[in-house]
mmCIF file of the C-alpha atoms, coordinates in Angstrom:
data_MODEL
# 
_entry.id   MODEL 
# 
loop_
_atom_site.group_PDB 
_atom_site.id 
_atom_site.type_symbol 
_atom_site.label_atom_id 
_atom_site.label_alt_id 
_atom_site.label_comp_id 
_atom_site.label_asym_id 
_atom_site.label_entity_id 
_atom_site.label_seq_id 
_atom_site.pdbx_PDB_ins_code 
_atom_site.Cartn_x 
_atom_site.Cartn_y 
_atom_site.Cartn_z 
_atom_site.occupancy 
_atom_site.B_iso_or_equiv 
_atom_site.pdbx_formal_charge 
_atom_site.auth_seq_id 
_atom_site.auth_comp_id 
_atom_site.auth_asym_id 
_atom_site.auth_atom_id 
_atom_site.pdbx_PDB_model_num 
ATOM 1   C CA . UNK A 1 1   ? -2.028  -5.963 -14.699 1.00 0.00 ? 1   UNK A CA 1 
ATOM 2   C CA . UNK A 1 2   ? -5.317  -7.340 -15.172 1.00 0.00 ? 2   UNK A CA 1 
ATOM 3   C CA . UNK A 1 3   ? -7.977  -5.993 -16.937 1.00 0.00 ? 3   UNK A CA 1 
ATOM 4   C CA . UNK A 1 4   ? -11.053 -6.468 -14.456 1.00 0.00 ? 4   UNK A CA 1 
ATOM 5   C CA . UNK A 1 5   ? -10.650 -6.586 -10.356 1.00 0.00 ? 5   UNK A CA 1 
ATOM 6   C CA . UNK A 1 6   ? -9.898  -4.697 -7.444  1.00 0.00 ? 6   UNK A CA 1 
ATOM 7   C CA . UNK A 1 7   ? -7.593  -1.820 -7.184  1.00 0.00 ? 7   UNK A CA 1 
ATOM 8   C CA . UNK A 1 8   ? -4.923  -3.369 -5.307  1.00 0.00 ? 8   UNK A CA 1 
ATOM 9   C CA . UNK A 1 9   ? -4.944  -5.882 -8.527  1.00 0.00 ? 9   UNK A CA 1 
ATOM 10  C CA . UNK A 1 10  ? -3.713  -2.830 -10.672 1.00 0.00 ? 10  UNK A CA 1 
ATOM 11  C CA . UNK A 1 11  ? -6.547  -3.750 -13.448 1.00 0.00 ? 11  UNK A CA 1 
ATOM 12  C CA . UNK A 1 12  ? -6.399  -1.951 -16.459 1.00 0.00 ? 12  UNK A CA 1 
ATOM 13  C CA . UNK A 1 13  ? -8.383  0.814  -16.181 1.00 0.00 ? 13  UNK A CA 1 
ATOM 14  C CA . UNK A 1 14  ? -6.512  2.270  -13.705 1.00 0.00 ? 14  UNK A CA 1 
ATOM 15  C CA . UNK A 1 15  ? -4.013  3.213  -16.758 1.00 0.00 ? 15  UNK A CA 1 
ATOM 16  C CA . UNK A 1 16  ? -6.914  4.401  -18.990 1.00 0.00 ? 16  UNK A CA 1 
ATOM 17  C CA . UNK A 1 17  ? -7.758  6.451  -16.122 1.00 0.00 ? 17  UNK A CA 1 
ATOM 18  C CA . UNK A 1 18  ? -4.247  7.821  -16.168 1.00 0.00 ? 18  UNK A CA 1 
ATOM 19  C CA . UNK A 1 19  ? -3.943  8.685  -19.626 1.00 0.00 ? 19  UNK A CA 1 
ATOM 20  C CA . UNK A 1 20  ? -7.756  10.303 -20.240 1.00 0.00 ? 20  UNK A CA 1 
ATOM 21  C CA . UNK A 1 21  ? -6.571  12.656 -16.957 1.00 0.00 ? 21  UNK A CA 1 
ATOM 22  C CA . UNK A 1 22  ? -3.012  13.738 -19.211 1.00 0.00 ? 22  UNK A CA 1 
ATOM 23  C CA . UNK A 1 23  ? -5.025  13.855 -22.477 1.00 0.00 ? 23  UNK A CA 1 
ATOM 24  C CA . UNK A 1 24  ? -7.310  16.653 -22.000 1.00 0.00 ? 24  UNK A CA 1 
ATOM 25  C CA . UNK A 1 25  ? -8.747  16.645 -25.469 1.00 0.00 ? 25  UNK A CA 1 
ATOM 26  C CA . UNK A 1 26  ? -9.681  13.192 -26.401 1.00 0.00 ? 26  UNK A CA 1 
ATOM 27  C CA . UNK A 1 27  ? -9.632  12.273 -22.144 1.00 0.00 ? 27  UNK A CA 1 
ATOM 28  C CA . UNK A 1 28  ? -12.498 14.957 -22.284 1.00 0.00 ? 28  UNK A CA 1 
ATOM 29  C CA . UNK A 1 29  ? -14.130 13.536 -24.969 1.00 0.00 ? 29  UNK A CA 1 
ATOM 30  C CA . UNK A 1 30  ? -14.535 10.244 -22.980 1.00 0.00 ? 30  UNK A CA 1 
ATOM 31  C CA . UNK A 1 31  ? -15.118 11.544 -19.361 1.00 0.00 ? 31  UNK A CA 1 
ATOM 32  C CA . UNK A 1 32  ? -17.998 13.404 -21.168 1.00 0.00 ? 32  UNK A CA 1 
ATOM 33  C CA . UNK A 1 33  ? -19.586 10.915 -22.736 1.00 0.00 ? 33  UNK A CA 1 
ATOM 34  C CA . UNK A 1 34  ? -19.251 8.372  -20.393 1.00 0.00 ? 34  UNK A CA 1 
ATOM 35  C CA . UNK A 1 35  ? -19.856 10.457 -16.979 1.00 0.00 ? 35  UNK A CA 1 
ATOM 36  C CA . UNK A 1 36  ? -21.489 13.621 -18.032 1.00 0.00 ? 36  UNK A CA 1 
ATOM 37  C CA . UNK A 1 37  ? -18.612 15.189 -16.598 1.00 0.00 ? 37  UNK A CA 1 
ATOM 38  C CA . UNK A 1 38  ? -16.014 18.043 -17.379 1.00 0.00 ? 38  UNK A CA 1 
ATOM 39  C CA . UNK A 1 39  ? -12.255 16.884 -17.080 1.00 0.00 ? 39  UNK A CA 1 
ATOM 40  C CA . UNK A 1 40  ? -11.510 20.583 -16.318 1.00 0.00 ? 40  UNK A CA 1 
ATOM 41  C CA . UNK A 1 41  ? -12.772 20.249 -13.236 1.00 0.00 ? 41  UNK A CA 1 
ATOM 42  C CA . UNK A 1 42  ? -10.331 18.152 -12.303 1.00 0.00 ? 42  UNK A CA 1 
ATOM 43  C CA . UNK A 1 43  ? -7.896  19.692 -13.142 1.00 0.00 ? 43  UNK A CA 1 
ATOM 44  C CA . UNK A 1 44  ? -8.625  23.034 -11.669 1.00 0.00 ? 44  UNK A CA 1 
ATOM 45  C CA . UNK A 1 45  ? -9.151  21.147 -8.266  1.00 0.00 ? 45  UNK A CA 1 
ATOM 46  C CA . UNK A 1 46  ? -6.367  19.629 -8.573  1.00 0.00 ? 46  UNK A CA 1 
ATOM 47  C CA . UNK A 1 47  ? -4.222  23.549 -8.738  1.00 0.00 ? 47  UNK A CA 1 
ATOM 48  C CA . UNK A 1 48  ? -4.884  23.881 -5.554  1.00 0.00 ? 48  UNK A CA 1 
ATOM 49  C CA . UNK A 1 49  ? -2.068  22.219 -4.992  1.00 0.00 ? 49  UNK A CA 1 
ATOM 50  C CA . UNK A 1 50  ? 0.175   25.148 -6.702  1.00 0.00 ? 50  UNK A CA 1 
ATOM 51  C CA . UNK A 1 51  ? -1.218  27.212 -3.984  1.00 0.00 ? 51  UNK A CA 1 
ATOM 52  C CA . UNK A 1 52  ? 0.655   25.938 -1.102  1.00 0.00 ? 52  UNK A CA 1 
ATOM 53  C CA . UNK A 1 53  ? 3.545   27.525 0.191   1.00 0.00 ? 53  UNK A CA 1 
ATOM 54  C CA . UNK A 1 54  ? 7.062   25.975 0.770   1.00 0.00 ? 54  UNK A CA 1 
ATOM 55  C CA . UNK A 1 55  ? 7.100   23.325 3.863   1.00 0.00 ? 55  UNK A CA 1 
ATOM 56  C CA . UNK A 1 56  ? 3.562   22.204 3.391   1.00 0.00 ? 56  UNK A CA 1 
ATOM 57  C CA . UNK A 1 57  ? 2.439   18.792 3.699   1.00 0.00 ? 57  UNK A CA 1 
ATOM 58  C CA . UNK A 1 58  ? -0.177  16.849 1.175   1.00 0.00 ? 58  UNK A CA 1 
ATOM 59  C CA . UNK A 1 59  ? -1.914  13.818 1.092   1.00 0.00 ? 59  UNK A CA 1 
ATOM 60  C CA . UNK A 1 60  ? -3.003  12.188 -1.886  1.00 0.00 ? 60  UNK A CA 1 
ATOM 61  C CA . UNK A 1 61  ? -4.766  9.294  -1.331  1.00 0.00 ? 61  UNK A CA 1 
ATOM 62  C CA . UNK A 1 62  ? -5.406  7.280  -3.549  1.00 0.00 ? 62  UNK A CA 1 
ATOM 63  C CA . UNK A 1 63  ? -2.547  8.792  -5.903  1.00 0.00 ? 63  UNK A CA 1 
ATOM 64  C CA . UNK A 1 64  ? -3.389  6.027  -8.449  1.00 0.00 ? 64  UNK A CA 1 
ATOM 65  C CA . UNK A 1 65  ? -0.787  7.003  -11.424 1.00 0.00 ? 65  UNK A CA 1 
ATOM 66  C CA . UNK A 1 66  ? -0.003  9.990  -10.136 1.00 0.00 ? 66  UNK A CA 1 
ATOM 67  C CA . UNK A 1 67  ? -2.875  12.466 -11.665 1.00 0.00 ? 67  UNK A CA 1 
ATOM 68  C CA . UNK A 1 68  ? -2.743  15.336 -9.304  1.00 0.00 ? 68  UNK A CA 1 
ATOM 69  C CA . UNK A 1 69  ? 0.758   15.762 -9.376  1.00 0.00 ? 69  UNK A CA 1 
ATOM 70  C CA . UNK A 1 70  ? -0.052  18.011 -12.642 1.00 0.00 ? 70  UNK A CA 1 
ATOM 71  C CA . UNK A 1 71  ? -1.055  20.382 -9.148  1.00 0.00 ? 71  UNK A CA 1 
ATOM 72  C CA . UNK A 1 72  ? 2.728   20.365 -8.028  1.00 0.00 ? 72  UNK A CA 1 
ATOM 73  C CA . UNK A 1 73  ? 5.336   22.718 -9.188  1.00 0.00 ? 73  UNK A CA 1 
ATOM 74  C CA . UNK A 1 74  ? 8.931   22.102 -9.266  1.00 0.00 ? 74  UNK A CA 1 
ATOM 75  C CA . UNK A 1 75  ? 11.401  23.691 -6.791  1.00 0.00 ? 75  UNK A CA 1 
ATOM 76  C CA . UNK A 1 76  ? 7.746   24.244 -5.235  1.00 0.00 ? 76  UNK A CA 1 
ATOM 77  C CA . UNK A 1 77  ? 9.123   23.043 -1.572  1.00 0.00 ? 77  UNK A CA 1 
ATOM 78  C CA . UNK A 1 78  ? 6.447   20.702 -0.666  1.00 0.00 ? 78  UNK A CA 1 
ATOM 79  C CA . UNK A 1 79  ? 6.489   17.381 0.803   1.00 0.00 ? 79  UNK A CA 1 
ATOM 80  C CA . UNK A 1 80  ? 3.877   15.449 -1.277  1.00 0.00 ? 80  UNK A CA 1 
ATOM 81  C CA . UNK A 1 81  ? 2.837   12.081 0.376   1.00 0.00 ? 81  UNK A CA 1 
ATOM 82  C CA . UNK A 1 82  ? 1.590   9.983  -2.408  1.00 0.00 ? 82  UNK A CA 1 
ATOM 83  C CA . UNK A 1 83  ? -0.870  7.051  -0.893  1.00 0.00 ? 83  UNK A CA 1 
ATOM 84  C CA . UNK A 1 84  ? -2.048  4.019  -2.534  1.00 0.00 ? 84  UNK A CA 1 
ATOM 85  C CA . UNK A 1 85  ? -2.855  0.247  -1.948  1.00 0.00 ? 85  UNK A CA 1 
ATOM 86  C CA . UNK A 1 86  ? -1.311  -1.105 -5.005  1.00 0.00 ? 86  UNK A CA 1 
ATOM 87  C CA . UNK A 1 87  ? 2.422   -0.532 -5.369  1.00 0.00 ? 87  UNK A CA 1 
ATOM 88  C CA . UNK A 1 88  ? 2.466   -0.865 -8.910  1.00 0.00 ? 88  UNK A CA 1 
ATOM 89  C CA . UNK A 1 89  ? 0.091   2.338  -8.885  1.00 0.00 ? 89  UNK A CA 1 
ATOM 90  C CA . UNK A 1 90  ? 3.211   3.874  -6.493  1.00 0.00 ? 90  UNK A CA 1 
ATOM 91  C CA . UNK A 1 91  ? 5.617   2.636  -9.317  1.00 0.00 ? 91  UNK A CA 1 
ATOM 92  C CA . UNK A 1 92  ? 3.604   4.669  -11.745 1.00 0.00 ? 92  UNK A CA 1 
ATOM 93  C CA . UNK A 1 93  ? 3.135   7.727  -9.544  1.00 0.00 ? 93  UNK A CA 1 
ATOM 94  C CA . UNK A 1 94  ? 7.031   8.080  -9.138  1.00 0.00 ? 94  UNK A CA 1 
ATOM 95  C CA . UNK A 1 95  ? 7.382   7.608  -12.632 1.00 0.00 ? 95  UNK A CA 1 
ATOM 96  C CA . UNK A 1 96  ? 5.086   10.351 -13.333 1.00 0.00 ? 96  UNK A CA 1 
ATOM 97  C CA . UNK A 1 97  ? 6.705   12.726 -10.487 1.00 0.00 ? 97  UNK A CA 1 
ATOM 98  C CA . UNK A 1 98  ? 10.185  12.470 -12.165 1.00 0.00 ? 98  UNK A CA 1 
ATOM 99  C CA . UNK A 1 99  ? 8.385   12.826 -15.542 1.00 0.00 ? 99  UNK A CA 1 
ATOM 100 C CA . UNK A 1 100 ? 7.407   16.698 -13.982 1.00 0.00 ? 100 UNK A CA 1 
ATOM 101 C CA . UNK A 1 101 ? 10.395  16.869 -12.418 1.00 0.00 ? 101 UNK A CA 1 
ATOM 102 C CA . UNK A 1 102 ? 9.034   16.992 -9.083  1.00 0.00 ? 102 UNK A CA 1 
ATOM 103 C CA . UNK A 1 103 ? 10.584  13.546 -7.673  1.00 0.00 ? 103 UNK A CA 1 
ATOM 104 C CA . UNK A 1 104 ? 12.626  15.609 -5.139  1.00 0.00 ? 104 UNK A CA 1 
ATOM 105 C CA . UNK A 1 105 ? 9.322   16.453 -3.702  1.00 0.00 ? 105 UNK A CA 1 
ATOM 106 C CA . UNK A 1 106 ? 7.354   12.941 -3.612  1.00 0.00 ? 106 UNK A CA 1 
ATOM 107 C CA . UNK A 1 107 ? 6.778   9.742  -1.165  1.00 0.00 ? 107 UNK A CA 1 
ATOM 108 C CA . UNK A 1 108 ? 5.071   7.253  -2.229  1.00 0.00 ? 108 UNK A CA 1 
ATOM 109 C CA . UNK A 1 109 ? 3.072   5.559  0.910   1.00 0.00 ? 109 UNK A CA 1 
ATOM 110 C CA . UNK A 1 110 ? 1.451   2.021  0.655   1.00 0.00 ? 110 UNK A CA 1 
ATOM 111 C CA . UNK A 1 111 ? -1.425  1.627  2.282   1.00 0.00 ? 111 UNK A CA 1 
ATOM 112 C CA . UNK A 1 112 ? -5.097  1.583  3.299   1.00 0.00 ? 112 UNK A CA 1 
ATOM 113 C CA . UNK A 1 113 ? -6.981  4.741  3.814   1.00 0.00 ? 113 UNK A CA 1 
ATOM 114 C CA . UNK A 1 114 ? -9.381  2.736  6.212   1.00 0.00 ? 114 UNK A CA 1 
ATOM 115 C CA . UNK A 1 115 ? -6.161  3.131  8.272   1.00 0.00 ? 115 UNK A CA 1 
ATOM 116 C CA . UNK A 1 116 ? -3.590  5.744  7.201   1.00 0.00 ? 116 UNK A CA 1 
ATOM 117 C CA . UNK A 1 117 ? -0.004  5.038  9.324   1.00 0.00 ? 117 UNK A CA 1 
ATOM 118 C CA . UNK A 1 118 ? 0.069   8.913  10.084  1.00 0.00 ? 118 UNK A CA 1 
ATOM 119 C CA . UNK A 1 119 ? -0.389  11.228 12.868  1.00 0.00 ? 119 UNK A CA 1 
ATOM 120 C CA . UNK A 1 120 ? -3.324  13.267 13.567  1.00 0.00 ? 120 UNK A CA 1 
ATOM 121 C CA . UNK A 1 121 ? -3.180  16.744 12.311  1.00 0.00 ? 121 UNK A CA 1 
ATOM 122 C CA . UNK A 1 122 ? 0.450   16.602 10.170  1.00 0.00 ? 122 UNK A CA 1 
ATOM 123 C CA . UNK A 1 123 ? -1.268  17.151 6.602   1.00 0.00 ? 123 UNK A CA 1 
ATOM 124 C CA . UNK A 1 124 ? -2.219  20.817 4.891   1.00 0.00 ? 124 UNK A CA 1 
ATOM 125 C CA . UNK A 1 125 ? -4.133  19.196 2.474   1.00 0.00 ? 125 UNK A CA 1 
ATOM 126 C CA . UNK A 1 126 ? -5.962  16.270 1.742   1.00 0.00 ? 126 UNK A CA 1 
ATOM 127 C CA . UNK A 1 127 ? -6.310  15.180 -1.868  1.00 0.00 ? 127 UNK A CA 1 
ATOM 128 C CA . UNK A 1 128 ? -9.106  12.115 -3.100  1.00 0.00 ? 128 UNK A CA 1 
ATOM 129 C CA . UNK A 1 129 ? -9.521  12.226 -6.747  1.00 0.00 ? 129 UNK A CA 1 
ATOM 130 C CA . UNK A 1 130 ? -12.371 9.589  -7.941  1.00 0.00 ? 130 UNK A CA 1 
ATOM 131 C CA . UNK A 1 131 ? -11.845 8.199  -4.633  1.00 0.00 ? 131 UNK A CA 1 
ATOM 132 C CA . UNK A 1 132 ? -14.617 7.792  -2.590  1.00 0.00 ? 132 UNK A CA 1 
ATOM 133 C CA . UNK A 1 133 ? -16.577 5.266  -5.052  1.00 0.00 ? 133 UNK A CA 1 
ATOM 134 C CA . UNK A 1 134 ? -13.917 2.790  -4.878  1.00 0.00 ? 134 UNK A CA 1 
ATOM 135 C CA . UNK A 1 135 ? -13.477 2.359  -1.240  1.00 0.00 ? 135 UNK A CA 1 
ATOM 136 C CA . UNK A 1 136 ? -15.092 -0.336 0.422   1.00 0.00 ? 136 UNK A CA 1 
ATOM 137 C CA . UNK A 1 137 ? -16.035 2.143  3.295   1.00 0.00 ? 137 UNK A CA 1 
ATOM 138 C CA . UNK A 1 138 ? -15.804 5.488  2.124   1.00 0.00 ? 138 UNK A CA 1 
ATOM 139 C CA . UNK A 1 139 ? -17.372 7.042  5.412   1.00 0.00 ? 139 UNK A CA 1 
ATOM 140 C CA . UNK A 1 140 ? -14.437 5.659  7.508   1.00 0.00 ? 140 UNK A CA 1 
ATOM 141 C CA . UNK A 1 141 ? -12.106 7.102  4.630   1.00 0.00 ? 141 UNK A CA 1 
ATOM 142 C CA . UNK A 1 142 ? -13.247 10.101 5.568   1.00 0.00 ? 142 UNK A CA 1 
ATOM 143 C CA . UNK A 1 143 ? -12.736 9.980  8.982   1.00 0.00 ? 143 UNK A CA 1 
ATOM 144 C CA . UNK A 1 144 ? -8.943  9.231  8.482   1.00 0.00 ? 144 UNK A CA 1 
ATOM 145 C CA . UNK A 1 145 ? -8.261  11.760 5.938   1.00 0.00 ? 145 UNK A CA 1 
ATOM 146 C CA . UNK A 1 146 ? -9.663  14.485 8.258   1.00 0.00 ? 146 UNK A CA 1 
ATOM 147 C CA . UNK A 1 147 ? -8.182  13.118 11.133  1.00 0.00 ? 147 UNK A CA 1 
ATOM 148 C CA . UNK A 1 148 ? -4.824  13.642 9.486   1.00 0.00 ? 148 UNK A CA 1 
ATOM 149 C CA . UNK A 1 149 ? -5.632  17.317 8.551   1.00 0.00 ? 149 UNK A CA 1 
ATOM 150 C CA . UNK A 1 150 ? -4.002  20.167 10.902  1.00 0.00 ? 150 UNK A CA 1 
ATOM 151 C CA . UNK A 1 151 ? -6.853  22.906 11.665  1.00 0.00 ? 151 UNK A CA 1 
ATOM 152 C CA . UNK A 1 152 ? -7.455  24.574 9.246   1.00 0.00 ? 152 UNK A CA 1 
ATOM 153 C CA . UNK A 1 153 ? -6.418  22.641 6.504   1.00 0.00 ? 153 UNK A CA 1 
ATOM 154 C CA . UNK A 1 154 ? -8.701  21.356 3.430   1.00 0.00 ? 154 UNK A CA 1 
ATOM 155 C CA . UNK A 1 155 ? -9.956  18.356 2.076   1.00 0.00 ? 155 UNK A CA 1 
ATOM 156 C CA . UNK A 1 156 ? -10.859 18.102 -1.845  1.00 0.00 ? 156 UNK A CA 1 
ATOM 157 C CA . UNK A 1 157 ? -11.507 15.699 -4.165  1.00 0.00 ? 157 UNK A CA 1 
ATOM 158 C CA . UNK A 1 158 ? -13.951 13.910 -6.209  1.00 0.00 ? 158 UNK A CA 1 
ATOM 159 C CA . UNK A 1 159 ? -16.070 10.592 -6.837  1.00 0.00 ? 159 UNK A CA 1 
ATOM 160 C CA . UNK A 1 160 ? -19.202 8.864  -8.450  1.00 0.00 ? 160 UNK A CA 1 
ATOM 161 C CA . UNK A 1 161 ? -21.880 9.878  -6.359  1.00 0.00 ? 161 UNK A CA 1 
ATOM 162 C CA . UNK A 1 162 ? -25.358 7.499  -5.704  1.00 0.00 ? 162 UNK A CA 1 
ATOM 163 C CA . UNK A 1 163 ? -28.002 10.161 -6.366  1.00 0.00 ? 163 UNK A CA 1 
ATOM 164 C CA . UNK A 1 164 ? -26.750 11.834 -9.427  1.00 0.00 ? 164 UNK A CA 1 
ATOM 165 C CA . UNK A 1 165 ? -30.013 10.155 -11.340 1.00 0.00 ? 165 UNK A CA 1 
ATOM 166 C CA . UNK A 1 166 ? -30.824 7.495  -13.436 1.00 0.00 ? 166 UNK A CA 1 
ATOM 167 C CA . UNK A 1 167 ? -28.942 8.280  -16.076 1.00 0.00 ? 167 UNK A CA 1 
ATOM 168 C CA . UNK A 1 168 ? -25.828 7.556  -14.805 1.00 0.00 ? 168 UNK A CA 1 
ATOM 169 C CA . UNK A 1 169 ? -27.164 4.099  -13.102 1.00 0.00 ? 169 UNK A CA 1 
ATOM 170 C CA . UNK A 1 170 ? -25.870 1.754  -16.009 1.00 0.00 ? 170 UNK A CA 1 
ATOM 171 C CA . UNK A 1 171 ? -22.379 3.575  -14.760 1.00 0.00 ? 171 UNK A CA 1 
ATOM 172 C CA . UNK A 1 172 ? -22.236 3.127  -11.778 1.00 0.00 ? 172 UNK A CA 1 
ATOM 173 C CA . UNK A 1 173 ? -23.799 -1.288 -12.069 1.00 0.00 ? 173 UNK A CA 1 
ATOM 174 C CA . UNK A 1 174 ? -21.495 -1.827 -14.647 1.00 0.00 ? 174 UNK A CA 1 
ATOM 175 C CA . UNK A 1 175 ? -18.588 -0.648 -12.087 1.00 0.00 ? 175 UNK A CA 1 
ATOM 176 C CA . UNK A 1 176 ? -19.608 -2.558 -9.201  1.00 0.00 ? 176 UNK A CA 1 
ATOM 177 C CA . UNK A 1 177 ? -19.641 -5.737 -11.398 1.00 0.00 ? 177 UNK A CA 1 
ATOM 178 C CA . UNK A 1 178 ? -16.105 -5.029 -12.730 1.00 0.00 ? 178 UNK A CA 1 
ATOM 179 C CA . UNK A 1 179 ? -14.872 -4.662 -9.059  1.00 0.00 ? 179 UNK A CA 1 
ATOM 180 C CA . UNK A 1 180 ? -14.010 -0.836 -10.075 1.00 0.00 ? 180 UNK A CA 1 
ATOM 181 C CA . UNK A 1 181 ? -15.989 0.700  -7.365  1.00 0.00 ? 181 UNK A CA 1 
ATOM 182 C CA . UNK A 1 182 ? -17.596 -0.118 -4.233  1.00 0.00 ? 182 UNK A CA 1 
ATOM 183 C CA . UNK A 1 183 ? -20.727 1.082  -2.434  1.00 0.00 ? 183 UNK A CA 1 
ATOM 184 C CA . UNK A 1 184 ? -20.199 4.631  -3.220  1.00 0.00 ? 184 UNK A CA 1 
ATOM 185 C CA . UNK A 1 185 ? -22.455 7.355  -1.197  1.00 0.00 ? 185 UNK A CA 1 
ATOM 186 C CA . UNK A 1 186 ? -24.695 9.910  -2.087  1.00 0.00 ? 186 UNK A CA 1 
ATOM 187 C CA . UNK A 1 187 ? -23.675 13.916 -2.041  1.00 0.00 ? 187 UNK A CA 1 
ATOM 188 C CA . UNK A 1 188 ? -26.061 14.380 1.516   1.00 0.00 ? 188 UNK A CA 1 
ATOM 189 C CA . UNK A 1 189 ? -23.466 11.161 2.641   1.00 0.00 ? 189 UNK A CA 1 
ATOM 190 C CA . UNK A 1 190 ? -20.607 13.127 1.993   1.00 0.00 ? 190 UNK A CA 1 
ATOM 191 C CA . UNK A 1 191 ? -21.147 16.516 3.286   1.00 0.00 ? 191 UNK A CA 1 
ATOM 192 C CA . UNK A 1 192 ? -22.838 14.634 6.483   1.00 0.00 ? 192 UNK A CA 1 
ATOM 193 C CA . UNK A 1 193 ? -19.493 12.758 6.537   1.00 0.00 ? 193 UNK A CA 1 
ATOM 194 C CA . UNK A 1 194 ? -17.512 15.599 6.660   1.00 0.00 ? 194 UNK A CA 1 
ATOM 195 C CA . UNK A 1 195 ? -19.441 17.928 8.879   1.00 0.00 ? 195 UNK A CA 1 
ATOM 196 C CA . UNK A 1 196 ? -19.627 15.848 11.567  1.00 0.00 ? 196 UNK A CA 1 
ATOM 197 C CA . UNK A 1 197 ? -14.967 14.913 11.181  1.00 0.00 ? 197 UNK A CA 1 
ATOM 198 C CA . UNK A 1 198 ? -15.483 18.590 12.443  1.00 0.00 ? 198 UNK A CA 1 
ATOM 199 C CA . UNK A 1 199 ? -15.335 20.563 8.487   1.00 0.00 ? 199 UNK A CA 1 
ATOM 200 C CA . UNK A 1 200 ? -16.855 23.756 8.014   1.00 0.00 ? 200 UNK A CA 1 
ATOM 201 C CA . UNK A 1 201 ? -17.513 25.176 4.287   1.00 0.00 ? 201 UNK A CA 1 
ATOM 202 C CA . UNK A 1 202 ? -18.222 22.046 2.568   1.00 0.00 ? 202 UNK A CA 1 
ATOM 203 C CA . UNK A 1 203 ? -19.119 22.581 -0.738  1.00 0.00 ? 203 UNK A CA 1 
ATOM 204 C CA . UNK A 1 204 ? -20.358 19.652 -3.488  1.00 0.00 ? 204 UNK A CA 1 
ATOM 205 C CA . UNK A 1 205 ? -20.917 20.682 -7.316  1.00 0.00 ? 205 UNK A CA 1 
ATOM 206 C CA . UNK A 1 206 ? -21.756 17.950 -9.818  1.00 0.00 ? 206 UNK A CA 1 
ATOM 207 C CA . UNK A 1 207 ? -20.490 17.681 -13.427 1.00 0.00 ? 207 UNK A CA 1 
ATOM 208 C CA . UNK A 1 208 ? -22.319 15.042 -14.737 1.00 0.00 ? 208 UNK A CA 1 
ATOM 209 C CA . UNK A 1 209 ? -22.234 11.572 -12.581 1.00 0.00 ? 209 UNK A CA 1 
ATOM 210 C CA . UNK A 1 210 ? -19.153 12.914 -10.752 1.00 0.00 ? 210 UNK A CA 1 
ATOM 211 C CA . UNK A 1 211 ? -19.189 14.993 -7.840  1.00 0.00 ? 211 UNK A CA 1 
ATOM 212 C CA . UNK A 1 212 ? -16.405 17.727 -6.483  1.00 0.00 ? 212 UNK A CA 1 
ATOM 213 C CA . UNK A 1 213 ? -16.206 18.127 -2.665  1.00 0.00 ? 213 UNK A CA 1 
ATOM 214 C CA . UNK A 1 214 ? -14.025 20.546 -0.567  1.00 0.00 ? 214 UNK A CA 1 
ATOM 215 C CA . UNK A 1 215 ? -13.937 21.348 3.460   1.00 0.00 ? 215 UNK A CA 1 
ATOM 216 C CA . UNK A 1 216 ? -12.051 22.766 5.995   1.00 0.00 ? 216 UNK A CA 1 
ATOM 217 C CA . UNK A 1 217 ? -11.359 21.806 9.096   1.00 0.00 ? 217 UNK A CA 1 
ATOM 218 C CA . UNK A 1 218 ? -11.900 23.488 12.205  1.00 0.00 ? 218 UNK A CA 1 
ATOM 219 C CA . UNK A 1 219 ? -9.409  25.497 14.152  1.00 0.00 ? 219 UNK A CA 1 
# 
């Protein structure tokens, strides 16, 4: 593990990440003085998952350690495709699944979402927690997580948006120069993105520096 670099190095913060996520109460603490931003955001987004009935199929991409598997109940029936570039991030993730004792449920998947090995529409729902600002493309990740999504399915997840002000700038310089995050995009970015992979009801609401954005696809 390193402590600065690219995700597929596995550098530290990926565990901090992990552990403010599971720590509501001091991992609050931190996500809002760093990013402005409510952690209970996340985590309702991430109960969407408890929503889906038995034989459903989700994506989460990138799973990192595993954070919105706090989404997936046990004896739930789901087949949970957990996606990342760095297999010690997988290791993690399975740890974490078996922790919740929903390992019956879980795959972990390595690879890039510039390029996701699966077919088009075979996912209910796409999950991309604090995704979007690390990828070094995030308008062609969202063209393969949508592409993957059956009509009528949703897309949700979060990031470090571009335009959320000044205030946050220091945030988002300080990340690039770590290797944490890449580009990024701006909220207009991502509902443009998403509208034109064919989404309808695409929603963004900002907590702070971070951004939460949902869509369906079209029948």
């Amino acid at each position: 593990m390193k402590i600065l670099g690219g995700w597929a190095d596995d550098p530290l913060w990926a565990s901090v990440y992990d552990w403010s996520v599971e720590h509501p109460r001091a991992g609050g603490l931190g996500w809002r003085a760093v990013a402005g931003s409510d952690l209970r955001l996340l985590h309702a987004a991430a109960g969407e998952v408890a929503d889906l009935a038995a034989g459903a199929r989700v994506l989460d991409v990138p799973c990192g350690g595993g954070v919105a598997l706090r989404g997936l109940r046990p004896r739930q029936g789901v087949d949970y495709v957990a996606c990342d570039i760095a297999q010690e991030m997988l290791d993690r993730t399975e740890l974490a699944a078996e922790r919740r004792g929903v390992a019956d449920q879980v795959t972990t998947l390595l690879a890039d979402v510039g390029d996701l090995p699966l077919d088009d529409d075979s996912v209910d729902l796409v999950v991309s927690f604090t995704g979007l600002h690390c990828f070094p493309d995030p308008a062609r990740a969202v063209v393969e997580m949508v592409r993957v999504l059956r009509p009528g399915g949703a897309i949700t997840g979060s990031a470090i948006f571009n335009d959320t002000g000044l205030r946050y700038e220091p945030l988002r310089r300080a990340g690039r120069l770590a290797g944490l995050l890449g580009p990024g995009c701006t909220t207009d970015d991502v509902r443009r993105w998403l509208v034109r992979q064919g989404c309808d009801d695409v929603t963004v609401d900002l907590s702070g520096a971070v951004g939460y954005f949902r869509g369906v696809k079209r029948g």
